[in-house]
DOMARBA-771541 format. One record per residue (C-alpha): residue number from 1; residue in one letter; x, y, z. Coordinates in Angstrom, 2 decimals. Layout:
<rs>
+-----+---------+---------+---------+---------+
| num | residuo |       x |       y |       z |
+-----+---------+---------+---------+---------+
| NUM |       a |       X |       Y |       Z |
...
+-----+---------+---------+---------+---------+
</rs>
This chain:
<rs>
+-----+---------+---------+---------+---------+
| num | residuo |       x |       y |       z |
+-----+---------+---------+---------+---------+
|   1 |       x |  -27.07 |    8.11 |    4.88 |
|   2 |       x |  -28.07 |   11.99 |    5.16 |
|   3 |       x |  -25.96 |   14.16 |    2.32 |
|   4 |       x |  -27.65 |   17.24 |    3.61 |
|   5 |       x |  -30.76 |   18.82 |    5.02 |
|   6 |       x |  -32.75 |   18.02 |    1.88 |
|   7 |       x |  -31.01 |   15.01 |    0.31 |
|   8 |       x |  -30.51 |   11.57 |    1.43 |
|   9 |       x |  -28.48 |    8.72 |   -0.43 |
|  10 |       x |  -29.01 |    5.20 |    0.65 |
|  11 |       x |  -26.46 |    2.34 |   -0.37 |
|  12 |       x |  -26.96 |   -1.21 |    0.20 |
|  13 |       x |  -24.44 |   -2.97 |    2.18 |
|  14 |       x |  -22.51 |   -5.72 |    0.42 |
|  15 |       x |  -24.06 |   -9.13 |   -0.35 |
|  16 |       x |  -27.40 |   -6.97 |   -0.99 |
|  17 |       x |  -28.99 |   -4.54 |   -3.71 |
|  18 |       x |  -31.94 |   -2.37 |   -3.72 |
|  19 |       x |  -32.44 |    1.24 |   -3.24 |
|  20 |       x |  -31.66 |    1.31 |    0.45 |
|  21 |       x |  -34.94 |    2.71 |    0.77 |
|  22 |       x |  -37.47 |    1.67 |    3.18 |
|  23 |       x |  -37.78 |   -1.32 |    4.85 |
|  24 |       x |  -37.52 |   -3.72 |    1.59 |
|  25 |       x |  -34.91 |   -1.37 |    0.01 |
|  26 |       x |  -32.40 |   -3.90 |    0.43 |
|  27 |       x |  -32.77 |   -7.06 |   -0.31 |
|  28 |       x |  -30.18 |  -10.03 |   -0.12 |
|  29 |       x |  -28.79 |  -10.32 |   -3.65 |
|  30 |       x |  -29.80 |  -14.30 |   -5.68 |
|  31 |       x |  -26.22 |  -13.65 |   -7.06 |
|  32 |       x |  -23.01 |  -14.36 |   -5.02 |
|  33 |       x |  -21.03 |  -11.10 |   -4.98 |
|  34 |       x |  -17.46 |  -11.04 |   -5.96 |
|  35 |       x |  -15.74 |   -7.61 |   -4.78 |
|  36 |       x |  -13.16 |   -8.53 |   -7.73 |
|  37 |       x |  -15.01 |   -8.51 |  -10.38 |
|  38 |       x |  -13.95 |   -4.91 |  -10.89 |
|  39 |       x |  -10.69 |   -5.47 |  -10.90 |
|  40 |       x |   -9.56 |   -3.18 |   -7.93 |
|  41 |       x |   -5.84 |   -4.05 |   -7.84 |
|  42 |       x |   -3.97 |   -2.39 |  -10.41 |
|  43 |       x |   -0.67 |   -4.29 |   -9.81 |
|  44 |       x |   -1.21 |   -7.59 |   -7.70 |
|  45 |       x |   -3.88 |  -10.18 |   -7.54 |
|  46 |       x |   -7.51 |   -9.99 |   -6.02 |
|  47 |       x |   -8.98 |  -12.32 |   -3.51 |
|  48 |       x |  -11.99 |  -11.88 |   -1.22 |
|  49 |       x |  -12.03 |  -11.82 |    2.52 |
|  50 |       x |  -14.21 |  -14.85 |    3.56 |
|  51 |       x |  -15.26 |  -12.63 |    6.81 |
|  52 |       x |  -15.66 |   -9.41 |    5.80 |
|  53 |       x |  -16.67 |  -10.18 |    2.27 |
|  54 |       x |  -14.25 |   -7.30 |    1.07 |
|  55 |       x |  -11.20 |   -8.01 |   -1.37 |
|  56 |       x |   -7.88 |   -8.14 |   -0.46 |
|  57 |       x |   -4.96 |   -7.25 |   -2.63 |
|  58 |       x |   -1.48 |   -9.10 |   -3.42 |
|  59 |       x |    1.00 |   -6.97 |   -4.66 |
|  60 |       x |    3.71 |   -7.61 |   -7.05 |
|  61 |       x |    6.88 |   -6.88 |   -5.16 |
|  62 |       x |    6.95 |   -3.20 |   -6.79 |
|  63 |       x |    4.13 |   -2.32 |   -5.06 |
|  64 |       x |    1.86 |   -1.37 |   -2.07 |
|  65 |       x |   -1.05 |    0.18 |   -1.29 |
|  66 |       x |   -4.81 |   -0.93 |   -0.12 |
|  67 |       x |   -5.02 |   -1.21 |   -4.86 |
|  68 |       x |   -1.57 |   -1.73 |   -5.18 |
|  69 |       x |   -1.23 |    1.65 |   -6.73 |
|  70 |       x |    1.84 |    2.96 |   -4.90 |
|  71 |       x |    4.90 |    2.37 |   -6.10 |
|  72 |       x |    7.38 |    1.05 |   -3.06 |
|  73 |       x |   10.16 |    3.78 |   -2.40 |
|  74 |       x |   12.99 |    1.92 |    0.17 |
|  75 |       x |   14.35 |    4.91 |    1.04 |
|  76 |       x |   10.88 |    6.91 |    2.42 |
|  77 |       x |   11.96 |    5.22 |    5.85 |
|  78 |       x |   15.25 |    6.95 |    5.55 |
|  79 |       x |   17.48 |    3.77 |    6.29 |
|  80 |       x |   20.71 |    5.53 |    6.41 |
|  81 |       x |   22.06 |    6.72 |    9.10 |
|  82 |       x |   24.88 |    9.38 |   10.13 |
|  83 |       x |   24.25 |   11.54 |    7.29 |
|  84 |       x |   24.44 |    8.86 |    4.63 |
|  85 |       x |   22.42 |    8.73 |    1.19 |
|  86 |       x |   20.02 |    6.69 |    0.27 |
|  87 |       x |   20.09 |    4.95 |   -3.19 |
|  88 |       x |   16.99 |    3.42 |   -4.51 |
|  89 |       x |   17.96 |    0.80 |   -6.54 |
|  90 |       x |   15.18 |   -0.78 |   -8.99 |
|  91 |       x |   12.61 |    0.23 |   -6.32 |
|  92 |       x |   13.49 |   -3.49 |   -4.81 |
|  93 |       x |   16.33 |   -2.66 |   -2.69 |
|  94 |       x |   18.85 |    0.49 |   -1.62 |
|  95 |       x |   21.93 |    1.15 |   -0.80 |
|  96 |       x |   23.65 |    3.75 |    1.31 |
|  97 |       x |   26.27 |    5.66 |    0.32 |
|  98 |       x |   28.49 |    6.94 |    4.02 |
|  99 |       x |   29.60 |    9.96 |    4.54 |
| 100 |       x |   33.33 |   10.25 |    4.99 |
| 101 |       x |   34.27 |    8.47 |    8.75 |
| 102 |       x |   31.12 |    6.12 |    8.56 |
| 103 |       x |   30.80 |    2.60 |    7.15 |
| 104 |       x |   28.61 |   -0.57 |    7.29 |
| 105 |       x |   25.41 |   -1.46 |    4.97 |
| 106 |       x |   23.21 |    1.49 |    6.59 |
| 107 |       x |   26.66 |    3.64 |    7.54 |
| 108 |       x |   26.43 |    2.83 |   11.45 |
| 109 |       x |   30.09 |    2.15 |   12.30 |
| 110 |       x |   32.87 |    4.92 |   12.46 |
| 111 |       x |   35.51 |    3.57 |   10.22 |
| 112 |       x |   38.26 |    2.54 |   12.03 |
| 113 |       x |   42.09 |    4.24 |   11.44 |
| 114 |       x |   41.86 |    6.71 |    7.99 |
| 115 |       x |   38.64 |    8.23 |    6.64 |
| 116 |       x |   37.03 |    5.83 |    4.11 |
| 117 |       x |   35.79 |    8.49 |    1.42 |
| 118 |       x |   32.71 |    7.00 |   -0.98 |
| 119 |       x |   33.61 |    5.40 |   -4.52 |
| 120 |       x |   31.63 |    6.79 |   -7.24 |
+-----+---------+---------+---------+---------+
</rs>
């Protein structure tokens, strides 16, 4: 792979070490390579794609990410609608707290008869 006009870096694909230079710079490695070894995911479990040879990640419920490294956020999809607030709760769940006239678990109904007003 060409860095620049006047330096190139060459990386063995996986499976393979070497060099990467010339036409024996890689060679297929004696030992079986295990893309967990390093421990990638920071909050789930590691197992390796039997196609790709890549790992895969299992997050703890908490989490997301390609390293599990984000920390899940309910609300960032904005579940409540008609003005209502979004409570993360434990970063499991939410809840939505209506504006006055709105009701229902994501505040999608009109309240029927007198304003509902929130309970704090």
């Amino acid at each position: 792979m060409r860095i620049s006009s006047t330096y190139v870096e060459c990386i063995c694909p996986v499976g393979y070490i070497g060099n990467g230079i010339g036409p024996n710079g890689c060679t297929l490695s004696s030992s079986p390579f295990n893309p967990c070894v390093s421990n990638p995911c920071l909050n789930g479990d590691c197992s390796t794609n039997n196609i790709t040879g890549d790992y895969i990640c299992n997050c703890r419920r908490k989490y997301t990410g390609r390293n599990c490294d984000i920390i899940k956020d309910p609300c960032s999809s904005n579940p409540c609608l008609n003005g209502g607030t979004c409570q993360n709760i434990l970063q499991l769940s939410f809840k939505c707290i209506c504006k006055s006239g709105y009701v229902g678990t994501i505040c999608e109904s009109q309240a029927q008869g007198k304003p509902i007003l929130p309970i704090y």
